[in-house]
N, C-alpha and C positions, 0 to 999 in steps of 0.2 A: 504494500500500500504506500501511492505518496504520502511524504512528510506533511504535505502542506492538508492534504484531505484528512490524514486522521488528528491535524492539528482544531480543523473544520469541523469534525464532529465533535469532537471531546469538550470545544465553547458552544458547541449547537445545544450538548448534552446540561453545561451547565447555566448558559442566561436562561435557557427556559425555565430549569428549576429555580432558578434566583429571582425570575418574574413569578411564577406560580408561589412561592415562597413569602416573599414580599408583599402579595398580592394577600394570602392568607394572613402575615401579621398585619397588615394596615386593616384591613375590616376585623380583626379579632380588636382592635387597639384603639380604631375611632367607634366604634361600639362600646367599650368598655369607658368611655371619657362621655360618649352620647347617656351616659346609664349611670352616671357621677357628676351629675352638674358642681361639685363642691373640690373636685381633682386640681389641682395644679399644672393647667394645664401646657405650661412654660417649661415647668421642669419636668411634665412626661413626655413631652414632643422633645427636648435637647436628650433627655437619656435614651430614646428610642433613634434618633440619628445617628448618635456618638456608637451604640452601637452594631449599628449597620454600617457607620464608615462612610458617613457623610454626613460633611461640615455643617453646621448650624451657624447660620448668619448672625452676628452679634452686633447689641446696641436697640434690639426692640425684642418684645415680646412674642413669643411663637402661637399659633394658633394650631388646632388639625387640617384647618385649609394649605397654611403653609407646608404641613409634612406630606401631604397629599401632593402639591406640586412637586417638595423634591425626589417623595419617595418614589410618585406615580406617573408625571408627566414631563419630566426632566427629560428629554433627548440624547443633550448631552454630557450626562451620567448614567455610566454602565451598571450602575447598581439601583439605579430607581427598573420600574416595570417596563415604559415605555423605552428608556435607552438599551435596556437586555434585551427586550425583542427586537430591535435595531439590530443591534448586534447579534442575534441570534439567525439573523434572516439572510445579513453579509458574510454570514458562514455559509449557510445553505445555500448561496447562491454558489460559492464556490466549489462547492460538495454537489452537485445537479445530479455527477452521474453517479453518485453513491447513495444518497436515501432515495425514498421512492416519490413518485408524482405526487401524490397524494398528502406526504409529509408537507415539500414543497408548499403544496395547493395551502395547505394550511396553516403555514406560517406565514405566506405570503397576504392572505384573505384575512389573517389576524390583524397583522401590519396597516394594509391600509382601510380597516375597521376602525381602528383607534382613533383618529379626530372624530370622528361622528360620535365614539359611545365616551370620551371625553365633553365633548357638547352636552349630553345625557347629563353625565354625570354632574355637571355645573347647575344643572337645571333640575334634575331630582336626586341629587345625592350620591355618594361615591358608591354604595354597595352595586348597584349595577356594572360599572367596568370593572371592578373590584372580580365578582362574578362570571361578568364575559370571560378576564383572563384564565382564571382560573379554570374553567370550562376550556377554553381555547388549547391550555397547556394539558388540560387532561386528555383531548384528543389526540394532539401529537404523542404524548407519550402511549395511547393508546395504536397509533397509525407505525410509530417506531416497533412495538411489538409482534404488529401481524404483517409488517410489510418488508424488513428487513432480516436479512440470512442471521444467523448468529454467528458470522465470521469476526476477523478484529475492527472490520468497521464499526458496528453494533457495538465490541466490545467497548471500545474509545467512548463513543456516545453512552452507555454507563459508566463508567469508568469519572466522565466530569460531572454526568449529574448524582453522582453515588458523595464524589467527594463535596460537592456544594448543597446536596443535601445534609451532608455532618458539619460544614459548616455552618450555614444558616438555624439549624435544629441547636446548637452551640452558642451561637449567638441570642439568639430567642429567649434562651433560658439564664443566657447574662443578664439580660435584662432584670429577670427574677432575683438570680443573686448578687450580681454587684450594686444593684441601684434597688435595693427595696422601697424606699420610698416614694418612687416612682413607679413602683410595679405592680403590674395587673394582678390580678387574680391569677390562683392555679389551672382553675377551671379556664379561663380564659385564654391562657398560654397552651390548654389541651386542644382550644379551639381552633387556634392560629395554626397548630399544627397536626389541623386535619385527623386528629388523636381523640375526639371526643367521645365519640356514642363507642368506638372502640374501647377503649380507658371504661368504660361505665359498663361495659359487656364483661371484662375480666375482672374487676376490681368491684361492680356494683355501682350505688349510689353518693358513697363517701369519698367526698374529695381530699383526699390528706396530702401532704406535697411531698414526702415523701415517698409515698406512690407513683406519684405522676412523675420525680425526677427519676425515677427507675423506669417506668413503662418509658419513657422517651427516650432513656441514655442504653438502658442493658434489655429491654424484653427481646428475645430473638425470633418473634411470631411477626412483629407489628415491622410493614414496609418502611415504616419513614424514623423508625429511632434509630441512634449513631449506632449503636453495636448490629444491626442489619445492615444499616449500609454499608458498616467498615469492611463487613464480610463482604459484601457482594464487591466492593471494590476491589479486596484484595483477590476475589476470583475474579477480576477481570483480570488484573494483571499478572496474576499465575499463569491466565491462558497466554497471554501476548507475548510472555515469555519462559517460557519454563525450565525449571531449574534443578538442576543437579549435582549443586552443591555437598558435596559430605559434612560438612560444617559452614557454621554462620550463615548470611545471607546477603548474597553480591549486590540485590537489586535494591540500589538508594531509595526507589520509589517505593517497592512494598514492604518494606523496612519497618518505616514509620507507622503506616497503617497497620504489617502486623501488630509491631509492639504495642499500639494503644487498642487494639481490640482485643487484646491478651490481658492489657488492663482491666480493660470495662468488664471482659465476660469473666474475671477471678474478682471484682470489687466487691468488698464487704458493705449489701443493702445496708447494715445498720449503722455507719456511719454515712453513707452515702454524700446528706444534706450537708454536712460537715467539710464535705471534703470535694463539694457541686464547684466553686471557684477553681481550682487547684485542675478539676476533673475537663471542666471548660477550655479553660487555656491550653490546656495538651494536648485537645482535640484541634482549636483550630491552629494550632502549630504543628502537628502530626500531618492535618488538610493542606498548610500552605509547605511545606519542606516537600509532599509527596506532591502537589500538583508540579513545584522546579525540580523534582526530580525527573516529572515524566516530561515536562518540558524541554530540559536540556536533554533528557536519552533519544525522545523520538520525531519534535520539531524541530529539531536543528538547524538554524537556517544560513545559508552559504553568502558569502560574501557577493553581491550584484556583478555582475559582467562588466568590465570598463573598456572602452576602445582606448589605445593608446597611440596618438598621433605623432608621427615622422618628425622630428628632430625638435620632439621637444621634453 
């Protein structure tokens, strides 16, 4: 496979999850501030930017309209909804002959839907595009399942949204632990992450946080908590390259993610909450060490062609 196409899936794999993501915490986040008129709502909009990793403009007050612009219709931020689908679209256009029509059909149909369901949204409230996205991004990843081989194309494309899914699920939950006085409810963080009526099907009707930090970081049932992804990740990259080492482990990039899923699946539940910061930060350092790792192994990019002119 070229470098340059399974560089194209592996960012197709993760702005989608990072729009569908984003797209979940912002309606879990402006819901929960719609439902708290007494919230502070200055300092839950700067802790909920800070971290996601985009700056908060200083010198006035913040609103949920503001975080909606940066989080939601930013273009030119890869981390708001609207600039990951940009982004996720200038991949796929260069990946044509590797996903199928159909994937195409619908990132591109997404794409130029969003001024209009942005119009919407200014006019009856954010939950609508909030929704489209999320729908939109359940398709593809539904159109990626039945329409691609499971060769390493496929694989790539899980591969980055497996790793920006343990990102963002890491993030989410900073929220909870670093900034508690900004932070939402447990129940609400179950919401964001698409973890609710599940979480209440294995655990019942009692929300304890303690539960909910385990069903999202160690359950090995539920698709979207870090110890599922971490696995499916490191079986992508088992398959891409497989190894036969007698000892240690040569591969920089599955490295990391083994060791921290080796973490999470031996952690002691009954300290868990204790040790929720400590457990965060290793995650999304374990996410950005293996994402440069598979970057420098398998996008490697060569230095541009120069013509070099007669006597000079």
């Amino acid at each position: 496979m070229l470098s340059r196409i399974a560089e194209s899936l592996f960012w197709i794999g993760r702005y989608i999850e990072r729009a569908d993501d984003t797209a979940r915490i912002l309606d879990a986040f402006l819901g929960r501030l719609l439902e708290d008129p007494w919230a502070d709502e200055d300092g839950a909009c700067r802790a909920l930017l800070a971290i996601l990793g985009t700056g908060a403009p200083s010198g006035s007050r913040l609103a949920a309209g503001d975080v909606m612009e940066l989080l939601g219709f930013d273009q030119a931020n890869p981390s708001s909804i609207t600039g990951a689908l940009a982004q996720a679209r200038d991949n796929a256009r260069g990946a044509r002959e590797t996903i199928s029509a159909e994937m195409w059909e619908c990132l591109n149909i997404t794409w130029h839907a969003l001024p209009a369901r942005r119009k919407t949204a200014e006019r009856l409230g954010p939950n609508l595009f909030l929704g489209f996205v999320r729908e939109r991004a359940a398709v593809l990843a539904g159109l990626a399942e039945s329409t691609m081989s499971r060769d390493d194309g496929w694989r790539f494309l899980i591969l980055g949204r497996s790793l920006e899914r343990v990102d963002m699920t890491s993030r989410l939950l900073s929220i909870q632990a670093l900034t508690p006085e900004h932070a939402p409810e447990w129940r609400t963080v179950l919401r964001a992450c698409g973890a609710d009526e599940s979480f209440l099907r294995t655990h019942g009707g009692q929300v304890v946080p303690q539960r909910v930090a385990e069903f999202l970081l160690l359950d090995r049932l539920f698709p979207r908590s870090a110890l599922h992804a971490l696995t499916t990740a490191e079986e992508c990259l088992r398959a891409l390259a497989p190894a036969t080492e007698r000892a240690g482990m040569a591969d920089a990039a599955r490295r990391p993610i083994g060791q921290m899923r080796t973490r999470l699946e031996y952690a002691d539940t009954a300290t868990l909450l204790e040790e929720l910061p400590a457990h965060l930060r290793s995650l999304q350092r374990a996410c950005a060490t293996a994402s440069a790792a598979v970057t420098a192994r398998y996008f490697e990019q060569t230095t541009a062609v120069t013509w070099a002119h007669e006597g000079v």
